[in-house]
C-alpha positions as CSV (number, residue, x, y, z in Angstrom):
1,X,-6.7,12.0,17.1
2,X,-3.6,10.9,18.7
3,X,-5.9,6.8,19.8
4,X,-6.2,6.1,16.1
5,X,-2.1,6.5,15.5
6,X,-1.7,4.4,18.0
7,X,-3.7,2.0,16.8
8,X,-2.4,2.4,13.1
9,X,1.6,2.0,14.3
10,X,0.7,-1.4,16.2
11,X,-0.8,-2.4,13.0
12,X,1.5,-1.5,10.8
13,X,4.1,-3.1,13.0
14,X,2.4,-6.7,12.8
15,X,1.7,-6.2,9.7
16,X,5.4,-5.4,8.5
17,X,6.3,-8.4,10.4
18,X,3.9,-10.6,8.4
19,X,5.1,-9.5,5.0
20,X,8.8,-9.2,5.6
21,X,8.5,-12.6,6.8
22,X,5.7,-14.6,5.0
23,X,5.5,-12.3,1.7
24,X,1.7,-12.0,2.7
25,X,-0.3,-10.0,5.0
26,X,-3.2,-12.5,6.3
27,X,-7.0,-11.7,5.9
28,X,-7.6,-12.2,9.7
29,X,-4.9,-8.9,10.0
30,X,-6.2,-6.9,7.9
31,X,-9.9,-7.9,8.9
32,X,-8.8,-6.9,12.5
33,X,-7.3,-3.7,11.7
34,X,-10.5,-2.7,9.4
35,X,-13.0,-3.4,12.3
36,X,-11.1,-2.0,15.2
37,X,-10.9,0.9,12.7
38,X,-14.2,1.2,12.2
39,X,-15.4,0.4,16.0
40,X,-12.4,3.3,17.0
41,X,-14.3,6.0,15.2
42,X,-17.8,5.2,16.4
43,X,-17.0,4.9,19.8
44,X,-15.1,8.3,19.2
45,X,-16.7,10.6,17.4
46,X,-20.2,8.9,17.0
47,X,-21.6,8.4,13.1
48,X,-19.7,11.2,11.4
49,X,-16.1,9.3,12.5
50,X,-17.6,5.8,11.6
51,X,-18.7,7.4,8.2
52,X,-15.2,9.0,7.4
53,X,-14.0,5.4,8.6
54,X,-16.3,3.7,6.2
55,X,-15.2,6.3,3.6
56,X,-11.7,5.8,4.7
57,X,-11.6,2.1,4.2
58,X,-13.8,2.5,0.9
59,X,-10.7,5.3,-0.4
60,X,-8.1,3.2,0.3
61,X,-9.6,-0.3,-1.2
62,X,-10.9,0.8,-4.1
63,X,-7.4,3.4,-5.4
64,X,-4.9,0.1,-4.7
65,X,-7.5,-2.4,-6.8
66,X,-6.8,-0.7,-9.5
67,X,-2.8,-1.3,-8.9
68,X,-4.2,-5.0,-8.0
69,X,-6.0,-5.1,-11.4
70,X,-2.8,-4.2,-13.2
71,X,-0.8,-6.7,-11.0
72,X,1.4,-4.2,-9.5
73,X,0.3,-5.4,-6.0
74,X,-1.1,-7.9,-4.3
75,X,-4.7,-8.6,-2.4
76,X,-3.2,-8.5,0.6
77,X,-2.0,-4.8,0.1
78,X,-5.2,-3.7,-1.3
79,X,-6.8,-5.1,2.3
80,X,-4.3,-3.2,3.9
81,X,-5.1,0.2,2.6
82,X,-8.8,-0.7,3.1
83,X,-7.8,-1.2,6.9
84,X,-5.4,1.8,7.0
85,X,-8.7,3.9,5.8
86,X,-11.1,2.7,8.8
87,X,-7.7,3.4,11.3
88,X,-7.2,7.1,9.7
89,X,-10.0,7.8,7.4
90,X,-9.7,9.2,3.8
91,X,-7.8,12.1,3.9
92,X,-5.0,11.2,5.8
93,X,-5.8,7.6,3.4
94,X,-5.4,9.3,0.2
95,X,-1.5,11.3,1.2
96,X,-0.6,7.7,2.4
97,X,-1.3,6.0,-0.7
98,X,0.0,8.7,-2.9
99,X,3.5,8.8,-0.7
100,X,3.7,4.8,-0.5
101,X,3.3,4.9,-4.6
102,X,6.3,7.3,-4.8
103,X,8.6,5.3,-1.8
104,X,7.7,2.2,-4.1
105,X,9.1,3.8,-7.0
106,X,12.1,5.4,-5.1
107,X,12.9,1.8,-4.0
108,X,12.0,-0.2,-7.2
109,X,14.7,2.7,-8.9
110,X,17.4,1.6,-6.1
111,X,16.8,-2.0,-6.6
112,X,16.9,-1.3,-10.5
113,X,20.2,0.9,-10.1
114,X,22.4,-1.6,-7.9
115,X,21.4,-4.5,-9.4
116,X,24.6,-5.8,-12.0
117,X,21.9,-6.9,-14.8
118,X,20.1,-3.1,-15.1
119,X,20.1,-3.3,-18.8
120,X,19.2,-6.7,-19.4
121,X,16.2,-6.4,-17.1
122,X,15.2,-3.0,-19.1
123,X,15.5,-4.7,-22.1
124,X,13.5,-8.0,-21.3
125,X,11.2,-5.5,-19.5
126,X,10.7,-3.8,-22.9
127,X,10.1,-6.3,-25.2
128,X,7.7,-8.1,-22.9
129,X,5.5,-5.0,-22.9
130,X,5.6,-4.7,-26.4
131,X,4.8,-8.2,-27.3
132,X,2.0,-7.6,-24.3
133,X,0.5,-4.4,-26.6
134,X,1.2,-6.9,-30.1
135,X,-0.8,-9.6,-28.7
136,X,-3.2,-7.7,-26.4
137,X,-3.3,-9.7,-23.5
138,X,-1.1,-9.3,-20.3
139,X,0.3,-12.9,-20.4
140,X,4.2,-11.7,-21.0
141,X,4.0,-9.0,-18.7
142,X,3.0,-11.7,-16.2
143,X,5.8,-13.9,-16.8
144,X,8.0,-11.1,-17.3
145,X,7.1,-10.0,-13.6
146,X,7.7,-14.1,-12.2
147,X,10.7,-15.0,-13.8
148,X,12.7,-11.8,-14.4
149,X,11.8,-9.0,-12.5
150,X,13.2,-7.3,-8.7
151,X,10.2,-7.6,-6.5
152,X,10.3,-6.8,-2.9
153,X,7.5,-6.1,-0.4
154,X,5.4,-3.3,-0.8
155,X,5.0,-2.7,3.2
156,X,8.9,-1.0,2.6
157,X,7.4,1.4,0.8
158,X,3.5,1.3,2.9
159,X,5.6,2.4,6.7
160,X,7.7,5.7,4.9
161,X,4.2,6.9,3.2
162,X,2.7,6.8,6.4
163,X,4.9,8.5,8.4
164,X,5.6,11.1,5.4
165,X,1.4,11.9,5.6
166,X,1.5,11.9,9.4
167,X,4.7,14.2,9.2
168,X,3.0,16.5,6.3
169,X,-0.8,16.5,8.1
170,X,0.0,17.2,11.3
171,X,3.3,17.7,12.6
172,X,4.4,20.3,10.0
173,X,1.2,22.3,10.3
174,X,1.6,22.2,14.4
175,X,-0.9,19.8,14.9
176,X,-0.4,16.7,17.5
């Protein structure tokens, strides 16, 4: 239990370098992470830990595409998740990507709160979605997110919903 933390703080580490720094998380990371994921949990606990990997990695791909498909992330985040689900499997993947939603939305309030042009960006934020239903294509709700919006990385968010599922799973129930 305690190998594949390990594992998942080192990657989360590089990985939050990467992002903070670049604004993208490179294939050959998240490839890495995936595979030493999966090989962890064969090695480990034989074909029932490389199937809850494989699940894992399935869980956690396939929830953030959807975000992807609406553009509220990027492909780099949806790779992430895949890897964080062959490091942890899908449990502890499915409380991670629920908390990391609500840190995004915690910080995206913040940034929203302190930021001097609050109503303006509501506004703008507002008529772009409703031209976006009026027309029925997405096309002002993508420039709307380039030119106007507060974006910031969503790894901020990623790191607090990991430790809040690792805190919630196993440390408040006596585990490791």
């Amino acid at each position: 239990m305690q190998g594949q933390f390990i594992i998942l703080i080192i990657f989360l580490c590089i990985v939050f370098y990467y992002d903070v720094r670049q604004s993208r998380i490179p294939n050959w990371l998240n490839v890495s992470g995936a595979l030493v994921g999966l090989l962890y949990h064969l090695l480990v606990n034989q074909i029932d830990g490389l199937l809850n990997s494989v699940f894992g990695l399935l869980a956690g791909g396939l929830i953030l595409l959807l975000l992807y498909f609406f553009k509220a992330i990027g492909a780099g985040d949806v790779k992430l998740f895949a890897a964080i689900g062959a490091i942890c499997g899908v449990l502890f993947t499915l409380y991670a990507v629920m908390y990391s939603i609500i840190f995004a939305g915690i910080i995206g309030l913040i940034i929203l709160l302190f930021t001097k042009t609050f109503l303006i960006n509501m506004t703008l934020a507002f008529l772009h979605i409703m031209e976006s239903i009026k027309d029925r294509t997405l096309t002002p709700l993508d420039d709307f997110k380039k030119n106007v919006s507060n974006r910031f990385p969503f790894i901020y968010a990623v790191v607090p919903g990991v430790f809040t599922s690792f805190y919630y799973m196993y440390i408040a129930q006596g585990g490791i």
